[in-house]
N, C-alpha and C positions, 0 to 999 in steps of 0.2 A: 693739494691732494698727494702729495711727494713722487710727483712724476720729473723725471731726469729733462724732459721731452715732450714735446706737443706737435701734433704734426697736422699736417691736412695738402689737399688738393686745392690748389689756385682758381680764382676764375683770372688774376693776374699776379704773374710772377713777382713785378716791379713795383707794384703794390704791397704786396706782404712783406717784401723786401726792405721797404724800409720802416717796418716794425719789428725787425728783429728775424724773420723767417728766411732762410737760405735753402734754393736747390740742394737734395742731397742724392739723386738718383738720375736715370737715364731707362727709358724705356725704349724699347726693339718691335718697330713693326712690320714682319713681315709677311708680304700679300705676293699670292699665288693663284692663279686662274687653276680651277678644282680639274681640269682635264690635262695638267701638267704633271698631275701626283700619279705614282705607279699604285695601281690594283693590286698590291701583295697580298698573297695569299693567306696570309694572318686572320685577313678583316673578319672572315668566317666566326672567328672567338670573341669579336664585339657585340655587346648589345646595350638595350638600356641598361642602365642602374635601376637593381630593385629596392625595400627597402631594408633587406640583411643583408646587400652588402655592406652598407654604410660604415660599419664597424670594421671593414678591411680596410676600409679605401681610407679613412681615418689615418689606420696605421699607416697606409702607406705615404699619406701626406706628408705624417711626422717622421718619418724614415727620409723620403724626400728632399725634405726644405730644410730637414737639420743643418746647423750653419750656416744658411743663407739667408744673409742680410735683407730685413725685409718682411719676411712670412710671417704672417702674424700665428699666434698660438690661438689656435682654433677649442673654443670649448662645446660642452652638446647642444647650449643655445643657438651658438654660431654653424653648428653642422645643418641643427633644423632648419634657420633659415635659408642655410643656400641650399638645400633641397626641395623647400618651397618657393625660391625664388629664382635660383637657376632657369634657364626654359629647358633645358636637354642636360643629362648625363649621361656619358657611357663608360661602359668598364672593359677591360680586355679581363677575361678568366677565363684559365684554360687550366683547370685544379685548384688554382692559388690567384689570387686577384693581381695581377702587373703590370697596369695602367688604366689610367682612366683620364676623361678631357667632359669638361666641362664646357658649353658652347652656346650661342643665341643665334639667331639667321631672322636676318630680313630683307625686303623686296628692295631694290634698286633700281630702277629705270628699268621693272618686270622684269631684273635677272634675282634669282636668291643668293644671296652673299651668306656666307658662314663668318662668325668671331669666332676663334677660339680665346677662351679668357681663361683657363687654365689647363695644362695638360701633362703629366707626370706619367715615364715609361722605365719600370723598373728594369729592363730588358730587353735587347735587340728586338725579341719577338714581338712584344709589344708594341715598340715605335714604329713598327711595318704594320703591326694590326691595324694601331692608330692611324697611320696615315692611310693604309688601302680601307679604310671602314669612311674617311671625307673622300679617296676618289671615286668611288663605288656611289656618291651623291648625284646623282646625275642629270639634277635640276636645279645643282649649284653650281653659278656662275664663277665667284672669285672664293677664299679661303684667307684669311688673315689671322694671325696669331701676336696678341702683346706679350714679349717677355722678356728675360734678361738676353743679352749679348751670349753666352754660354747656352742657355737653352735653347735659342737661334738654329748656333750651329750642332748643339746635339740634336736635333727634331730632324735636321736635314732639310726641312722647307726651303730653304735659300737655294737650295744646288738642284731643284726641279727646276729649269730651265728647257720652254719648248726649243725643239731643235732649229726651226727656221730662226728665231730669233726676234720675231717679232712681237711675243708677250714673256714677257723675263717676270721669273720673280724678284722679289727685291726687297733692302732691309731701310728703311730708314729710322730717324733719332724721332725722337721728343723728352721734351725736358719731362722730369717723372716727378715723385713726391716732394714736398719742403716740411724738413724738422724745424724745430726753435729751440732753442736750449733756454730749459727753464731753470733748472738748479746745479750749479756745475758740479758740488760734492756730490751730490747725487748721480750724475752722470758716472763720473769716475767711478765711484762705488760700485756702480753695476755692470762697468766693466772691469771690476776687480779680477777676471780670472785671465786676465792678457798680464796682470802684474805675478800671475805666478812665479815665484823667486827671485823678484828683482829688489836690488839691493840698491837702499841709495835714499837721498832725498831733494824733494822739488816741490817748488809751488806754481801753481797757476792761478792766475788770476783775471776775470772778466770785468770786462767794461758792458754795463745796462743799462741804457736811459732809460729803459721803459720797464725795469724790472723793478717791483715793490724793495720797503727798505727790510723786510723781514727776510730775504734770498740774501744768502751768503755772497760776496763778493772775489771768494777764490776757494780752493782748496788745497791745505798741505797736504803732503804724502808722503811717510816716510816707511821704507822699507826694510825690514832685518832680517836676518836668518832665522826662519818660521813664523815672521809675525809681518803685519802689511797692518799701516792704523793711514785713514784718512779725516781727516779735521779741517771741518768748515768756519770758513774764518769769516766775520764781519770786514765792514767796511771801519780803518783805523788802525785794525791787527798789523803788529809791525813788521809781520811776517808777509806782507804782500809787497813789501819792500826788497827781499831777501834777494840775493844775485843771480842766485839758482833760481829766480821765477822765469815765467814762458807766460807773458799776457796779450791779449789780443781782446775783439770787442766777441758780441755774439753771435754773428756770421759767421766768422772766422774759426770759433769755437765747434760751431755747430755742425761745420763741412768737417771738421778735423776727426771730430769724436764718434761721426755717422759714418767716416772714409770716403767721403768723396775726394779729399786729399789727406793726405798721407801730413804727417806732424812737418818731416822737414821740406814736404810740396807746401803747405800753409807758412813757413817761415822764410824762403825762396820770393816766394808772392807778396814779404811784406803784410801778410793778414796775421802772422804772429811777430812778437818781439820776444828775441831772447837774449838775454848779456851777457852769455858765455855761451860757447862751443860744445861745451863739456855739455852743460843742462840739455841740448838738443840732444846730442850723441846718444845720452841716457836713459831717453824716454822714446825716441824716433819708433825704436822697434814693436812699440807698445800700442800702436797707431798706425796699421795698417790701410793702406785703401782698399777699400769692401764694394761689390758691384751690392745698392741695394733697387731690387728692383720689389714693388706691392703689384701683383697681377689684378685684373682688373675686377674678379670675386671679388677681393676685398677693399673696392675702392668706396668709400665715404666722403 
């Protein structure tokens, strides 16, 4: 299908794991008892979502999640159904639409528990909307939100903490989505725009047991001043031999090219090989580590 990538949700890590599938993300769950959160006076400008807002709240997703690893690109199919499927949305507008949270609630041991499973505050005002519009709930017991580390602590839910000390909120881990790497010219290629102006050439090259004999087995790259060509080599090409290569198998590959490690944290760990100094040095910057976190709208 010329996807770079395949991804999904575990029902076991260590299981996909040894088909090829590697953790590339890290989810943030933090839970807060809902009479911890301050009543700001924003909440006033909360309501439901109707259905003209949808077309702001769009933009503002895409304004939002720009650059962050993870979001998936939302088209009008995908709008209709989490408006049909969502159980609740609300929007902060006060002129102009500047946040809105998406959320479900259910019963627990007869207290109602709030999720929030996505919440986006284009402005101070907002994020005080949003949060005094869950304290202002008053027959919800706890408040929980999954998101990245960074949305965390912009939301501010972590630092309502009651004062005796006896119910804290609090953040902890779980392991979040696994990519695959399915084509690695193709991967590269589509992160063509990290290669803006880099000069130079390298090969990479993967190791697949489980990858059909029709998938490339590496990719050159070679850069020049205005041009960038990348050429998927077969298994044979003498070019996978080349000194300047960087090979590793498909785990290795996969964490490197999603950022959950950085090219020279992958070659450190022994999950890449490289035979010169130089070919690292070259490409390192090109391979950033990226928090990718999929909030749980879009989880499949």
């Amino acid at each position: 299908m010329g996807c770079p990538f395949s991804a999904l949700f575990p029902f076991s890590y260590n299981y996909y794991r040894k088909l090829g599938w590697e953790r590339v993300g890290t989810q943030y769950i933090t839970r807060t008892l809902r009479e911890n959160l301050p009543v700001f006076s924003e909440a006033r400008h909360v309501r439901n979502a109707l259905p003209h807002d949808r077309h702001d709240l769009a933009e503002l997703y895409d304004e939002m999640s720009r650059h962050q690893s993870g979001r998936w690109l939302r088209d009008e199919r995908r709008w209709n159904y989490l408006f049909e499927h969502v159980k609740h949305q609300v929007v902060y507008k006060r002129g102009r639409l500047e946040g809105y949270a998406f959320f479900d609630s259910r019963d627990d041991g007869g207290k109602k528990n709030i999720r929030i499973m996505e919440m986006f505050a284009a402005s101070e005002d907002a994020r005080r909307g949003l949060t005094g519009y869950f304290a202002d709930m008053k027959e919800v017991g706890e408040v929980s939100y999954a998101c990245s580390l960074g949305e965390a602590q912009t939301s501010g839910l972590p630092g309502y903490v009651a004062d005796h000390g006896e119910e804290q909120a609090g953040i902890t881990q779980e392991p979040g989505i696994m990519f695959r790497l399915v084509d690695i010219a193709a991967a590269v290629e589509a992160l063509a725009p990290n290669f803006e102006g880099w000069e130079g050439e390298t090969v990479f090259v993967v190791t697949d047991v489980g990858a059909g004999s029709s998938l490339p087995a590496g990719v050159y790259i070679e850069g020049k001043p205005g041009s960038l060509v990348f050429t998927a080599l077969e298994k044979g090409d003498a070019r996978l031999r080349a000194r300047s290569r960087i090979e590793g198998d498909t785990r290795a590959w996969t964490q490197t090219m999603a950022g959950y490690f950085s090219l020279k944290d992958a070659v450190s760990l022994h999950r890449l090989r490289s035979f010169n100094a130089e070919s690292v040095e070259a490409v390192d910057a090109l391979f950033p580590r990226r928090e990718i976190f999929v909030p749980p709208a879009d989880h499949f």
